[in-house]
DOLOSE-459197 format. One record per residue (C-alpha): residue number from 1; residue in one letter; chain; x, y, z. Coordinates in Angstrom, 1 decimal, decimal comma. Example, Ala and Ser with C-alpha at 12.3 -4.5 7.8 and 13.67 -1.06 7.14 Angstrom:
REM DOLOSE-459197
  tormar  mise  bake      c1      c2      c3
       1     A     A    12,3    -4,5     7,8
       2     S     A    13,7    -1,1     7,1
END
This chain:
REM DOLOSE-459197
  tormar  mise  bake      c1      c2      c3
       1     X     A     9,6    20,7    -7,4
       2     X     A     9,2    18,1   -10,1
       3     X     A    11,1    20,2   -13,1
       4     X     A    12,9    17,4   -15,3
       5     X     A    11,7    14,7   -12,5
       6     X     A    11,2    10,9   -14,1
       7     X     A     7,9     9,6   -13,2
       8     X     A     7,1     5,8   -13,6
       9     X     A     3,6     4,4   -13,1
      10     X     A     3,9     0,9   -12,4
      11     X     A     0,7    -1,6   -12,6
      12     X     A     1,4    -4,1    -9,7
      13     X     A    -2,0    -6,2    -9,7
      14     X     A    -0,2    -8,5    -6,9
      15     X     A    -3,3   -10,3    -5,1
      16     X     A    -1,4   -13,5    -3,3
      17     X     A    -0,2   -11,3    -0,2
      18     X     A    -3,7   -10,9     0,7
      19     X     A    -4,5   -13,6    -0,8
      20     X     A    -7,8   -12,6    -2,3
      21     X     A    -7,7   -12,3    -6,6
      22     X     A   -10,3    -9,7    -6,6
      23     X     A    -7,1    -7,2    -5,6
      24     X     A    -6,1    -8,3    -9,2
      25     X     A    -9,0    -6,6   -11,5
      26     X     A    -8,9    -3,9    -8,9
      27     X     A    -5,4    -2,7    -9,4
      28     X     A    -6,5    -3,1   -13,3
      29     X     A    -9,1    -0,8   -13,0
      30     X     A    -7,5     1,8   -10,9
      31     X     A    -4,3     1,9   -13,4
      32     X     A    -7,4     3,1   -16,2
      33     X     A    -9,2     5,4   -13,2
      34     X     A    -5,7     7,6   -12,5
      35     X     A    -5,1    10,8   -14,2
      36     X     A    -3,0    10,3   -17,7
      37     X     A     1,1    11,8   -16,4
      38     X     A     2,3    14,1   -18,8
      39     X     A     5,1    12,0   -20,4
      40     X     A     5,4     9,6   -17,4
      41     X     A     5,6     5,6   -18,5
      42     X     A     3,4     2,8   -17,5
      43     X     A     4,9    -0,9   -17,1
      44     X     A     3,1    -3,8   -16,0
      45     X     A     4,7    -6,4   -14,0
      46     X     A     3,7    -9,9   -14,7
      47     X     A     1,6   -11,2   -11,9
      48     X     A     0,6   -15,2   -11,5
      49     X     A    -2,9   -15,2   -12,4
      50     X     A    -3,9   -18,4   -12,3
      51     X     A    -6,8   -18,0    -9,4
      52     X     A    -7,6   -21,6    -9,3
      53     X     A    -4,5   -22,7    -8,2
      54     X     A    -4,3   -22,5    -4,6
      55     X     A    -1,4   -21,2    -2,9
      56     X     A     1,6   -22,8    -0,8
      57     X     A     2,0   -21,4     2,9
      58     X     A     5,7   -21,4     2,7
      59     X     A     7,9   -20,3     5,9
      60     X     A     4,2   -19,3     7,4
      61     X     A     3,9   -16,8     4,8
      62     X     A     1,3   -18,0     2,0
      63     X     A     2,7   -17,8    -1,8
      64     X     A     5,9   -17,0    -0,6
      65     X     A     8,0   -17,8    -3,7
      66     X     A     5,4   -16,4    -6,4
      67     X     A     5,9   -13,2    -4,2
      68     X     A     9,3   -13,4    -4,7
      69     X     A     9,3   -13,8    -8,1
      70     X     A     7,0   -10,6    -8,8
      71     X     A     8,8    -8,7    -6,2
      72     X     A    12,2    -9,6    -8,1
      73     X     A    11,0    -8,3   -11,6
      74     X     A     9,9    -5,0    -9,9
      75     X     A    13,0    -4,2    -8,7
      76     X     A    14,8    -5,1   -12,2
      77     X     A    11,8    -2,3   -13,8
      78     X     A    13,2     0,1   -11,1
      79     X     A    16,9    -0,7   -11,4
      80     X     A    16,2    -0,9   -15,1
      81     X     A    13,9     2,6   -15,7
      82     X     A    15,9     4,4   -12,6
      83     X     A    12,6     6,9   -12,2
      84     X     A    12,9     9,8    -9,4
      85     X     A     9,6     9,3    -8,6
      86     X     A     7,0     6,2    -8,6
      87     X     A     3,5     6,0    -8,7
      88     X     A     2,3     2,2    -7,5
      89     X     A    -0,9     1,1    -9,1
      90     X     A    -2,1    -2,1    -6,9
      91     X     A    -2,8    -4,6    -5,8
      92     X     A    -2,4    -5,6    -1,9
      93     X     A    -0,6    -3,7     0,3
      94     X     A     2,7    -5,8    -0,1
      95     X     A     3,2    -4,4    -3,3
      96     X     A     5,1    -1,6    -1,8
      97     X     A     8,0    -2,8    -0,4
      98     X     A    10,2    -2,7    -3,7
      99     X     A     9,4     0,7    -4,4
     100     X     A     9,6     2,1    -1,2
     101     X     A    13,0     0,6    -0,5
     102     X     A    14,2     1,6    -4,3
     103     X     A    12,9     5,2    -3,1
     104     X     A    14,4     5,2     0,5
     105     X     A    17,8     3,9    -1,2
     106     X     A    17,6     7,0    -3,6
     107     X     A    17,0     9,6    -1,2
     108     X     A    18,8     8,4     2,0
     109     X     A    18,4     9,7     5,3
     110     X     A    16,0    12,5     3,1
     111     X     A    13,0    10,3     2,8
     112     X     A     9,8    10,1     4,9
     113     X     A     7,0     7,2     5,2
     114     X     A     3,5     8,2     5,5
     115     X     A     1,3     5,3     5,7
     116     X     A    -2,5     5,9     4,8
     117     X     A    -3,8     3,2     7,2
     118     X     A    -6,4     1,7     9,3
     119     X     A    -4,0    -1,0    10,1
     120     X     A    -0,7    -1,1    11,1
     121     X     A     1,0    -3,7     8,9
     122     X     A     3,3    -5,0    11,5
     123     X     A     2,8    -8,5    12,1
     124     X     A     4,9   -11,3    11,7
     125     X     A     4,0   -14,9    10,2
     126     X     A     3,2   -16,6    13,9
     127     X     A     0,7   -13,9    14,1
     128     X     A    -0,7   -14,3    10,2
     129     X     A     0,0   -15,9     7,2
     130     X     A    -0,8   -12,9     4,6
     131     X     A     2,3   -10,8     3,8
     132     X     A     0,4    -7,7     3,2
     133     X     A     0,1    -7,3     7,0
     134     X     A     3,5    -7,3     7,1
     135     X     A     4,6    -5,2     5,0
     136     X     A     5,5    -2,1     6,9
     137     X     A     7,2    -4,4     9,5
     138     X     A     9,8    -5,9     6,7
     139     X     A    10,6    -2,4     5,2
     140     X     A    11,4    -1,7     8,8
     141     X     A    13,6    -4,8     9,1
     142     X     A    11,3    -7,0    11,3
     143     X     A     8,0    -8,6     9,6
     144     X     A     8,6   -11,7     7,8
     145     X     A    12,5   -12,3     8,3
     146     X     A    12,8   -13,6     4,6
     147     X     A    11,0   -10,8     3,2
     148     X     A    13,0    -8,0     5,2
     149     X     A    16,3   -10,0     4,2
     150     X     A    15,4    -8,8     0,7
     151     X     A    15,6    -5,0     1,9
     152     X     A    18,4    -3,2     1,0
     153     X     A    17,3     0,3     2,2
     154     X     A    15,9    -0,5     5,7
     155     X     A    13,7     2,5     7,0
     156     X     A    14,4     4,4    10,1
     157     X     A    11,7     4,4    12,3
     158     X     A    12,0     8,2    12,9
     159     X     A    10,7     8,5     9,2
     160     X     A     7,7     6,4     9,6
     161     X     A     4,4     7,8    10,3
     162     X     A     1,1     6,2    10,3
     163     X     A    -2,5     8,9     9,2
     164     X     A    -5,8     7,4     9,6
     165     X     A    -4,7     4,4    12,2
     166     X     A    -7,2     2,5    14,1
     167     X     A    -5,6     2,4    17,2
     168     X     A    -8,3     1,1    19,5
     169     X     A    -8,6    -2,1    16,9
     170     X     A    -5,6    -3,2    16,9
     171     X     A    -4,3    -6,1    18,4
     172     X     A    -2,2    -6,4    21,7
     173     X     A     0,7    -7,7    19,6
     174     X     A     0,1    -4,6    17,1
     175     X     A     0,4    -1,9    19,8
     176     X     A     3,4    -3,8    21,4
     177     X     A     5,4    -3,6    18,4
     178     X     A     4,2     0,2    17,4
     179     X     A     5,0     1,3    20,6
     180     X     A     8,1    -0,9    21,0
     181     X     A     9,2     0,5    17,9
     182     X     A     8,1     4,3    18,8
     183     X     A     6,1     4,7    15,9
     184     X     A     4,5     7,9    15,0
     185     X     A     0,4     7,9    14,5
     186     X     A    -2,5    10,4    13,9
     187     X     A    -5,8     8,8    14,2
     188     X     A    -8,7     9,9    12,0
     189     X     A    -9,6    12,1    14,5
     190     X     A    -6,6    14,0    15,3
     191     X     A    -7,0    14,6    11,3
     192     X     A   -10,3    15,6    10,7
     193     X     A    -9,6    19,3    10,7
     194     X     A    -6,2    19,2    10,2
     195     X     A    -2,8    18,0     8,7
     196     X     A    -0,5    19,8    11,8
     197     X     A     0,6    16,7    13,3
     198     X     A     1,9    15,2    10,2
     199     X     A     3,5    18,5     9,0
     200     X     A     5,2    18,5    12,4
     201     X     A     6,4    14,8    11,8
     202     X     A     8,2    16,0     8,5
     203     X     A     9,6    19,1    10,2
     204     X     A    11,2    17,5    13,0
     205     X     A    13,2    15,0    11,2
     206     X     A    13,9    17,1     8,2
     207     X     A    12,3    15,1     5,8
     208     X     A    12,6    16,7     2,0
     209     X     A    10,9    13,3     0,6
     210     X     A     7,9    11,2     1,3
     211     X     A     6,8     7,8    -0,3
     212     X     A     3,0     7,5     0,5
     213     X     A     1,3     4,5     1,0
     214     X     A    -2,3     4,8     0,2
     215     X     A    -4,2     1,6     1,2
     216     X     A    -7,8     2,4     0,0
     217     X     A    -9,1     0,7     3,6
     218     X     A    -8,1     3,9     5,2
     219     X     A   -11,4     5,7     4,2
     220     X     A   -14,6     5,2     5,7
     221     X     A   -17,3     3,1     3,9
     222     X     A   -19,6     5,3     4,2
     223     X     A   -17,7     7,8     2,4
     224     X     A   -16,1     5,4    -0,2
     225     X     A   -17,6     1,9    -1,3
     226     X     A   -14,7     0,3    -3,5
     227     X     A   -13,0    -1,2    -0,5
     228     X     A   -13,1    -5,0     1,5
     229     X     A   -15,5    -3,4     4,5
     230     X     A   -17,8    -2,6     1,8
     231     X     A   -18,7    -6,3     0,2
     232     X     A   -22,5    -6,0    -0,7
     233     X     A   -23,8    -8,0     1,8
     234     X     A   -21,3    -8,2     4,2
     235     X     A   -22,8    -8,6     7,5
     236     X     A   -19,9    -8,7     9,8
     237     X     A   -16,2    -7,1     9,2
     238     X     A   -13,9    -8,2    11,9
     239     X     A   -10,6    -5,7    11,5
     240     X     A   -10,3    -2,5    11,9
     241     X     A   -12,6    -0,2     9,4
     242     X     A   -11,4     3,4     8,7
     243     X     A   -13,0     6,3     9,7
     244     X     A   -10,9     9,2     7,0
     245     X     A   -13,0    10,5     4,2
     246     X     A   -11,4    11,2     0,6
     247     X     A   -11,5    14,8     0,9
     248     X     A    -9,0    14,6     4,3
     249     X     A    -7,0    12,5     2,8
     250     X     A    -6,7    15,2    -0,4
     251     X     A    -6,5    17,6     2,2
     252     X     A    -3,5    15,9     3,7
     253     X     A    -1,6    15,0     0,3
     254     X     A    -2,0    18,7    -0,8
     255     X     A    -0,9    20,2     2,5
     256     X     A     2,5    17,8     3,3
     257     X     A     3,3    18,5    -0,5
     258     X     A     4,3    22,2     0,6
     259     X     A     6,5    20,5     2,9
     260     X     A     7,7    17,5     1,3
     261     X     A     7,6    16,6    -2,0
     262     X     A     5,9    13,3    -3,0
     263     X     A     8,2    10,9    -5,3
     264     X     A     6,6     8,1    -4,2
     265     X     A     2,8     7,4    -4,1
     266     X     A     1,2     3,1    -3,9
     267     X     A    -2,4     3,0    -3,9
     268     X     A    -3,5    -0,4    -2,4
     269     X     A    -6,4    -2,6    -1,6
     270     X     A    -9,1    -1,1    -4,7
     271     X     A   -12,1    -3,3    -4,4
     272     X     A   -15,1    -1,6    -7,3
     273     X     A   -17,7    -4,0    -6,3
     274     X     A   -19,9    -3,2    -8,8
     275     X     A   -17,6    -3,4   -11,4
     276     X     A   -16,1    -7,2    -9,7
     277     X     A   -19,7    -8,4    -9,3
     278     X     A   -21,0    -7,2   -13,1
     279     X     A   -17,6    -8,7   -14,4
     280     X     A   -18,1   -12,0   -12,8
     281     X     A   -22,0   -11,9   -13,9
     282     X     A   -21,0   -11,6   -17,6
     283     X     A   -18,6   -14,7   -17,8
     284     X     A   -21,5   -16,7   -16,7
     285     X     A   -23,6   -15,8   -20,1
     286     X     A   -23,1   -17,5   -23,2
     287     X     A   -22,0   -14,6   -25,7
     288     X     A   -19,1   -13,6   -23,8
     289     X     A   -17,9   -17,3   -23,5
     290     X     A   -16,7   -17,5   -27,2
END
């Protein structure tokens, strides 16, 4: 697997569907972080960085159009580049819908989900007005109705499975539509030793591809700091906090590989405190003002 495959690396520092511009400098920082691809491209798509301006809840969803507009010149890179497989450098969680559907449209009825979780990304905007919750719901044609109209490779459900999932946080409108929609989970537990249950996921439904969504928030803060639960300071967290370390999720990547191979791969949600906090420290001294 991967002889003569196209790899594209895209930098998708897209902050408005969480809302929060520290996802920004995070995705930055991860894109220089990654392992260098042998031959594989990097290309940046332009993000609205203008922090100050505050953005417009449009059809409950805030920053609607500016989503669109990013969202729309990833999917002219991808149409454009035409990679086999995509590595997503981000950025909130929301910055996986274009590639995943790109993927799921390239390797139909072939392609498998896993989504490196704590949460469930499922809601809709009466439940919550950041997209990046929603994300997983629109690629499975529910979500935000707007942003699944935009999906031209809906997901089956079959080929969804969620590693790492909180389920006793979630909400009661979470676990009605993940069980309304029959979707497969493994919680941190059920992983802790071993990969089996995803492996037997990918088996059943004969799936040759997966796209993995990596949202950072799936790990334990105790194991790994650069995430939201993690804030210096932070005395009360009110979702869900994972409970995987970085080695089981390794373990987990390396052992579906043998079963699947990975063309798609979105990193989300990279919060380096340190490096956030020192950056914001220097603008405030004179030298670096000039």
């Amino acid at each position: 697997m991967g002889q003569n495959k196209k790899t594209l690396r895209i930098l998708l520092p897209q902050w408005q569907g969480g809302n929060n511009p520290n996802y920004a400098f995070g995705a930055e920082l991860l894109a220089h972080i990654a392992p260098s691809g042998k031959g594989s491209q990097t290309v940046e798509v332009s993000v609205e960085k203008d922090f100050e301006k505050s953005l417009e809840v449009e059809n409950g969803v805030v920053g609607e159009q500016v989503l669109f507009e990013q969202m729309k010149e990833t999917a002219k890179i991808l149409e454009e580049q035409q990679p086999d497989r995509v590595i997503i450098f981000g950025g909130d969680c929301s910055m996986d819908q274009v590639p995943f559907d790109y993927l799921n449209g390239k390797y139909p009825g072939k392609l498998g989900v896993l989504w490196l979780d704590a949460h469930p990304d499922v809601t809709t905007p009466n439940d919550w007005p950041n997209v990046h919750a929603m994300v997983l719901g629109n690629l499975l044609g529910k979500g935000a109705p707007r942003f699944a109209s935009k999906v031209k490779n809906p997901i089956s459900t079959t080929h969804v499975m969620y590693a790492g999932l909180i389920e006793k946080d979630m909400s009661d409108k979470e676990e009605k539509t993940v069980k309304e929609l029959n979707l497969q989970f493994a919680g941190p537990e059920e992983l802790k030793e071993s990969s089996q249950p995803i492996i037997d996921w990918i088996e059943k439904n004969q799936i040759e591809y997966l796209a993995v969504h990596f949202d950072l928030d799936v790990l334990s803060p105790k194991d790994f700091r650069s995430i939201l639960p993690a804030e210096p300071y932070l005395e009360k967290f009110e979702p869900a906090i994972g409970e995987m370390t970085l080695t089981q999720v390794v373990r987990v990547l390396k052992d579906v590989s043998t079963k699947a191979e990975i063309v798609g791969l979105g990193i989300a949600e990279h919060l380096p405190w340190d490096a956030i906090n020192l950056r914001k420290a220097l603008l405030e001294i004179s030298i670096f003002k000039d």
